[in-house]
Phi, psi and omega in degrees: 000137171185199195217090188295159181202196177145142166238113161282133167212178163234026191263231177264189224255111188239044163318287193311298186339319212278320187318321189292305164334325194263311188327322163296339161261037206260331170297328179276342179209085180308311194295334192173150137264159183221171166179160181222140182209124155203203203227121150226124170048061181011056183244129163265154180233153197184097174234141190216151137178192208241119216243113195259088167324110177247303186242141176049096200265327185276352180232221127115015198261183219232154333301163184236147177238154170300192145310300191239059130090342196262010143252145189234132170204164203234133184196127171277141196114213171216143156292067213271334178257042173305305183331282186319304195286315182332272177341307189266002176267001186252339165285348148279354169108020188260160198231125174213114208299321201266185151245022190268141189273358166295310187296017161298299203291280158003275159328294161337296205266347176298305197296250174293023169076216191270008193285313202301320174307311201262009180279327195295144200223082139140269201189126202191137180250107165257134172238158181188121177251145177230120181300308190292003152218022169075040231195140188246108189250133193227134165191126131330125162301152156006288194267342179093027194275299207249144205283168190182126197189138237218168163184127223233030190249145167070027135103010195243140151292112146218169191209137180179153249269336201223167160276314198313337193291301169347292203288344186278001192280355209222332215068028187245138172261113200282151161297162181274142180284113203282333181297314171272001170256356145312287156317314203271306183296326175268314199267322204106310166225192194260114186267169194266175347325328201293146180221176241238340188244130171305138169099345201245121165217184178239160192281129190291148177310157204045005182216182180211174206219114164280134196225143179228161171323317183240351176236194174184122170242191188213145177252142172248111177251012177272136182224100160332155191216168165215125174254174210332162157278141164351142178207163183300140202306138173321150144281176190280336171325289185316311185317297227269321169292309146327284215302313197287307191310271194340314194261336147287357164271324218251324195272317203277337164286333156289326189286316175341294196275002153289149179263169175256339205231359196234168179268119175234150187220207158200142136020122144250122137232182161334349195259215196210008157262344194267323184291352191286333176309298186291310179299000238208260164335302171317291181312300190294318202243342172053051284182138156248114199307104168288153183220167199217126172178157193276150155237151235226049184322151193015042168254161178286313207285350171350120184230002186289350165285335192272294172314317176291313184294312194313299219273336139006280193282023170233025174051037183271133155328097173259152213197104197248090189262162158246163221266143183273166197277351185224117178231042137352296210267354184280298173328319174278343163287321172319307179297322174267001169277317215255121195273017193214123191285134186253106148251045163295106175307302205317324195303344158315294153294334108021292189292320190302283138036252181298348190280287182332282171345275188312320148349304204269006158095039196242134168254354196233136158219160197272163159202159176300336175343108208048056177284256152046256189309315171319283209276350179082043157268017165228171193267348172300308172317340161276320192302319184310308207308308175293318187302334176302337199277330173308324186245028171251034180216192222270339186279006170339289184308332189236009154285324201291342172285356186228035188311321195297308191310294201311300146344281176325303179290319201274330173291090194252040158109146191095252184278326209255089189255167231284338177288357189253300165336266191324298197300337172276008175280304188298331191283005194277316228251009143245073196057059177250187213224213168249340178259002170281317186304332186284327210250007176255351184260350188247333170258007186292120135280332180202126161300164205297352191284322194284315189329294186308315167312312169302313208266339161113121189329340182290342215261163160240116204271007166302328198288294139347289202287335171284315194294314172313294176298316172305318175279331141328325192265295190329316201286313172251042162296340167278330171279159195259347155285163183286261185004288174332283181326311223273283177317301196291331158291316187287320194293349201267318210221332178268330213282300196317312177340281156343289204261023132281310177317310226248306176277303210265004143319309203254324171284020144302302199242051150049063185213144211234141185251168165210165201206082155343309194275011203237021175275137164323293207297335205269321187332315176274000165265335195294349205270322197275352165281144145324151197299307196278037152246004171270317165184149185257180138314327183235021195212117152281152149070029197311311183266341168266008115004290187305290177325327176297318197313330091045308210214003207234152128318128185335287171304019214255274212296328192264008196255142157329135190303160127247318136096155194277058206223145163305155179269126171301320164296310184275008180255332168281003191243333182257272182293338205230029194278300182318301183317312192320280191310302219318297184311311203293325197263349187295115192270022149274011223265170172272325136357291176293347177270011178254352205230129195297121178272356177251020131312296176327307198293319218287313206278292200272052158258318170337301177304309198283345178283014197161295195280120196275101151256032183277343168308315200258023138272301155297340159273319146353263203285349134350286198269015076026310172267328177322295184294321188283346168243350172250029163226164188263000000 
C-alpha cells in the first residue's frame, strides 16, 4: 500500500514538482519515499512513491524494473497471487531481484502487454513507462479498490493516487466541473472518467490506459459474466453442495488477503458479508481476531446488538466505539481528506473506524465490501428486474403513461419510495435500460428538475446524465442478461464509489483495507449461481444466507439489511443541523456562488415543514464543505 505519483513532460527535469506531489502523499505511505528522474528520447521522466511496508518489508521499495531497465513502474497496492505469477516468469527465464510483489508487473507487461492487467488477482494503482517508445500505461484494479487520477495539461502527463498530489504538479487550482457536479447532486458521487476539477479524470475500474504526450487510448481487461436465468428452486443436495464450493471460494479469497508481516483485524457490522469474512479468517488462522465497529445510539439503523450476537458466536475480540452526539470533527475531516465530494453518510463512521484500528496498532484490515453487489443484496434488483420485464413487452408505451400506478405496484415500501420508482420509469422514454432503472429507483439524490433550479436554467443535467448512460451500457454490452446488467452496474460504477470512500478513510490514518469478497476468481463464480440463489421478492444474498446459516445465529442471518450508517434525518435535525442550515443558507458560503441559493432555501423550507429531505439536503451540504475546503 502507498501513495503514486509521476510527470511525463518535454520540458526540463520536474524533481522538484514530482517531490512535491509524493510530500502530498505522505499520509498513504508513512514507512518511506522513493522516486527515479531520468531522460528518455527527451522525455523527462519523474516516477515516485510513498510506502506503507506490508509485503517483503526490509526490501521491496519502488520503483521497480525489468532486466534491462526500459519498464520502469511505480504501483499502489497489493498483488495477492505474485507467488504464482513469480514461478512462471521465472520458468520463462526472467531474473527477479525481490520478494515484492509489485516486481512482477514489469515482467508480466514484457510477457503479455496490455494482457498482462487481468492475469493480475487483488487491488492495484499501476503506473508504467516504457522507454522504448516513450508511453505512460496507467491501470486500475477489476474493481476498481485503489484510486488512480490523471492530467493531460501544459503538454505534460501527469499522475497520482489523490488530487490534492496532483494538483502540486502544475501548482495551479483548476476550475470545478459543472457537469461532474450535476453527476454528484444526482448519484452522490462522481463516477469515473469524470473528477470533480476540469482537466482532471480518473482511470475507470478495470481497464488501463496508454497515454503519450499527444495521444491517449483506453483497454478494457475487466470482462463482465452474467448469471444463469431463473430456474425451479435447487434440491437440497445441490443447496448443500452450493454451500461447501461457496465457502471454499470465500476461504480461499481470504487467505489471499493476510498479511504475513504486519498486525491485522477486520471490519464488523451487523451484517453476513463481514461476519462470513472474520468466520472464514479466524477459522483458517486460529488467530485470536480483533474485530471492529461503531454503535449508533437511539438511531433505527443501529446493528451493534447483532454485531455483538455475531461476533460472540464466532468467539472475536470485539471492539466497539459510539457514533459522538456532535461528529463536528468527523465532518471537518470529511472535507479535507476527500479530494472529491462523497455524500455516502457511511463515510462517517468509516472514519471513526479506521482511527479505532489504527490506534490499536493494526496496518491491515479485511472488510465485506462487495457482498452486496457480488451477491444480489439490495432490493432495488427485483424491483428493477420487474420493471424491465413490465416495459419490455409491446403495452411498454402505454404502461409508461401510468409510471405512477406502475410504481406503486413495484414498490413494496420502505427504502425504496414510489416518486424515485416512477421518475426513472419515465426516464425509459428517453431510452433507458435496466441498469438505468437500478441505478435510478436507489441513487437519486436530487431530480433532474431540482438539479435544474440549483445549477440555474442554462444548464441542462440531460446532457451529463445521457453521455453516462450511453457509456454505462457501452461497457456492459457483454453481459448478457437484465439481472447481469442489473449486478454489474454497481460493481462497475457505485462500487468504486464505495471503495474511495472506504481507502481515503483509512489512509487517513495510514492504514490499508482489504476486501476478500472483492476477488475475481469468486466474482465468477458468484456470476455462475443461478439469478434466484441471489435474490427473489422477498429474499436478498439467497446463497450467502444459506451459507451463514452454518456458523451465524438466526438472527445474523435473517436480519434485514441496514447498512453501516448513522441516521441521516437526526444528523440534518440534531446536533449538527444548525452548522447544517448555517452553511447552506449563508449567502457568503462558497457554496452559493455555485448554486441557486433560493433553490436552498426552497428544499430547507420544504424540511422544516415536515418533509424528510434529508438526503437532498446532505448531498448539498456534502458538497458545501467540500467547495469550502478545496476552492479559494
Amino acid at each position: 500500500m502507498c501513495g503514486i505519483a509521476g510527470i511525463i513532460s518535454p520540458h526540463e527535469a520536474r524533481d522538484v514538482a514530482g517531490r512535491k506531489m509524493l510530500g502530498a502523499l505522505l499520509h498513504r505511505g508513512p514507512d518511506g519515499e522513493n522516486s527515479a528522474s531520468f531522460v528518455s528520447e527527451r522525455i523527462s521522466v519523474f516516477l515516485g512513491n510513498t510506502r506503507l511496508a506490508i509485503v517483503d518489508v526490509e526490501n521491496g521499495q519502488q520503483p521497480l524494473t525489468n532486466e534491462d531497465g526500459q519498464l520502469v513502474v511505480v504501483f499502489n497496492g497489493e498483488i495477492y497471487n505474485h507467488k504464482e505469477l513469480r514461478e512462471e516468469l521465472v520458468r520463462r527465464g526472467h531474473s527477479l531481484n525481490s520478494l515484492s510483489d509489485g516486481e512482477v508487473i514489469p515482467h508480466l507487461y514484457e510477457e503479455y502487454g496490455l494482457a498482462a492487467f487481468e492475469r493480475l488477482r487483488g487491488m492495484f494503482a499501476i503506473a508504467l513507462f516504457d522507454k522504448s517508445d516513450g508511453s505512460l500505461i496507467l491501470a486500475r484494479d477489476h474493481f476498481g479498490k485503489k484510486p488512480l487520477y490523471y492530467s493531460r495539461e501544459g503538454g505534460e502527463v501527469a499522475f497520482a493516487s489523490e488530487v490534492k498530489s496532483l494538483l502540486m504538479s502544475r501548482n495551479f487550482a483548476p476550475s470545478i466541473d459543472m457537469d461532474s457536479i450535476a453527476l454528484f447532486l444526482k448519484f452522490g458521487f462522481i463516477p469515473a472518467p469524470n473528477s470533480a476539477f476540469k482537466g482532471i479524470s480518473k482511470v475507470r475500474a478495470g481497464h488501463a490506459i496508454r497515454l503519450t504526450l499527444g495521444s491517449m487510448t483506453e483497454h478494457k481487461f475487466m470482462s463482465y459474466a452474467s448469471p444463469p436465468e431463473p430456474q425451479d428452486p435447487a434440491p437440497q443436495t445441490s443447496l448443500s453442495t452450493e454451500s461447501t464450493e461457496l465457502r471454499d471460494q470465500i476461504d480461499r479469497a481470504v487467505m489471499k488477503t493476510i498479511p504475513d508481516e504486519v498486525e491485522w483485524g477486520v471490519f464488523f457490522s451487523g451484517g453476513i458479508d463481514s461476519a462470513l469474512v472474520a468466520e472464514s479468517a479466524y477459522r483458517q488462522t486460529g488467530c485470536q481476531l480483533s474485530a471492529y465497529s461503531i454503535r449508533f445510539p437511539g438511531s433505527t439503523t443501529d446493528e451493534s446488538l447483532i454485531a455483538r450476537t455475531s461476533a460472540k458466536a464466532l468467539g472475536l475480540n470485539y471492539q466497539e466505539l459510539d457514533f459522538p452526539t456532535d461528529p463536528t470533527v468527523l465532518i471537518e475531516a470529511m472535507g479535507s481528506s476527500f479530494d472529491e465530494p462523497n455524500a455516502d453518510v457511511s463515510i462517517l463512521p468509516t472514519l471513526l473506524v479506521s482511527k479505532l484500528a489504527s490506534d490499536q496498532g493494526k496496518k491491515v484490515v479485511l472488510t465485506g465490501d462487495g457482498g452486496d453487489e457480488l451477491f444480489g443484496g439490495y432490493e432495488k434488483y427485483f424491483m428493477a428486474m420487474r420493471a424491465s420485464q413490465i416495459l419490455d413487452t409491446k403495452a411498454g408505451n402505454i404502461a409508461l403513461k401510468f409510471s405512477n400506478k406502475i410504481a406503486k405496484r413495484l414498490t413494496p415500501g420502505g427504502a425504496l419510495t414510489e416518486h424515485r420508482v416512477a421518475e426513472m420509469l419515465g426516464r425509459l422514454e428517453h431510452g433507458g435500460s435496466p441498469a438505468a432503472l437500478n441505478w435510478g429507483i436507489s441513487q437519486n439524490y436530487l431530480t433532474d428538475s431540482e438539479i435544474v433550479r440549483l445549477l440555474g436554467s442554462d444548464f441542462q443535467p440531460q446532457g451529463p446524465l445521457d453521455r453516462f448512460w450511453y457509456d454505462s451500457s457501452r461497457l456492459l454490452e457483454n453481459s448478457e442478461n437484465s439481472a447481469g446488467k442489473l449486478l454489474d452496474s454497481d460493481l462497475m460504477i457505485y462500487l468504486p464509489g464505495i471503495l474511495q470512500k472506504v481507502d481515503i478513510s483509512t489512509m487517513t490514518y495510514g492504514l490499508e483495507a482489504r476486501s476478500p469478497l472483492l476477488d475475481f476468481d469468486l466474482y465468477k463464480y458468484a456470476r455462475s449461481l443461478n439469478q434466484n440463489r441471489l435474490f427473489t421478492r422477498d429474499y436478498t444474498k439467497i446463497a450467502l444466507r444459506n451459507l451463514a446459516s452454518e456458523s451465524l445465529p438466526r438472527d445474523v442471518y435473517q436480519a434485514k439489511k441496514q447498512g453501516f450508517v448513522p441516521d441521516r434525518l437526526q444528523l440534518v435535525q440534531n446536533s449538527a443541523g444548525k452548522g447544517i442550515r448555517d452553511l447552506l443558507l449563508s449567502r457568503d458560503s462558497k457554496i452559493s456562488k455555485y448554486l441557486n441559493h433560493s433553490a436552498m432555501v426552497e428544499i430547507w423550507e420544504q424540511l422544516e415543514q415536515g418533509k424528510n429531505k434529508s438526503r437532498q439536503i446532505w448531498v448539498l451540504f456534502v458538497l458545501a464543505i467540500w467547495l469550502e475546503a478545496w476552492t479559494e
